[in-house]
C-alpha positions in Angstrom: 158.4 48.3 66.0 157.5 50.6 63.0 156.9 53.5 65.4 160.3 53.3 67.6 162.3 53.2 64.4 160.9 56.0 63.0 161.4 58.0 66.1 164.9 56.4 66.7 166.7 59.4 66.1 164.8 61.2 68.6 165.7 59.7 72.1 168.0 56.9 73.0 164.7 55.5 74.5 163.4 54.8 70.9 166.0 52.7 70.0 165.8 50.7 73.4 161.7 50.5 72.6 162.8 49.3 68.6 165.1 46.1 70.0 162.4 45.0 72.3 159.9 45.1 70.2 162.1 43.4 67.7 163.1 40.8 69.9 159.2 39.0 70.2 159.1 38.9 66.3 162.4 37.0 66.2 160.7 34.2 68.7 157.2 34.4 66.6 159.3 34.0 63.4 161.1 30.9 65.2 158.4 29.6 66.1 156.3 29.9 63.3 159.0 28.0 61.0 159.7 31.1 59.1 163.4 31.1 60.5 165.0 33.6 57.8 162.6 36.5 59.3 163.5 35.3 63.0 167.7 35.8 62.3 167.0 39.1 60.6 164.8 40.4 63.7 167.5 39.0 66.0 170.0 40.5 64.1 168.4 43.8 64.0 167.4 43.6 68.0 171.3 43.0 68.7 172.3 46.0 66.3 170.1 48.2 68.2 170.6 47.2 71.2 174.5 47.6 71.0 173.4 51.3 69.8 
């Protein structure tokens, strides 16, 4: 995740790379009961996406 967003500016394929990779750490978060950090990586994963 850290990678693709510092590269985002590079290639559109970066910022495709940073919402998938954001998109398993919003389930984890779910799952793991830590549900404030799963909205914020499915917030970011939809913000990128729609990039």
């Amino acid at each position: 995740m850290l990678r693709f967003y510092a590269l985002d500016d590079r290639s559109p394929w970066n910022i495709l790379g940073f919402a998938g990779a954001c998109a398993p750490g919003s389930v984890y978060g779910f799952l793991q009961g830590a549900w404030p950090f799963g909205i914020a990586d499915a917030v970011r994963a939809l913000v990128a996406a729609r990039r």
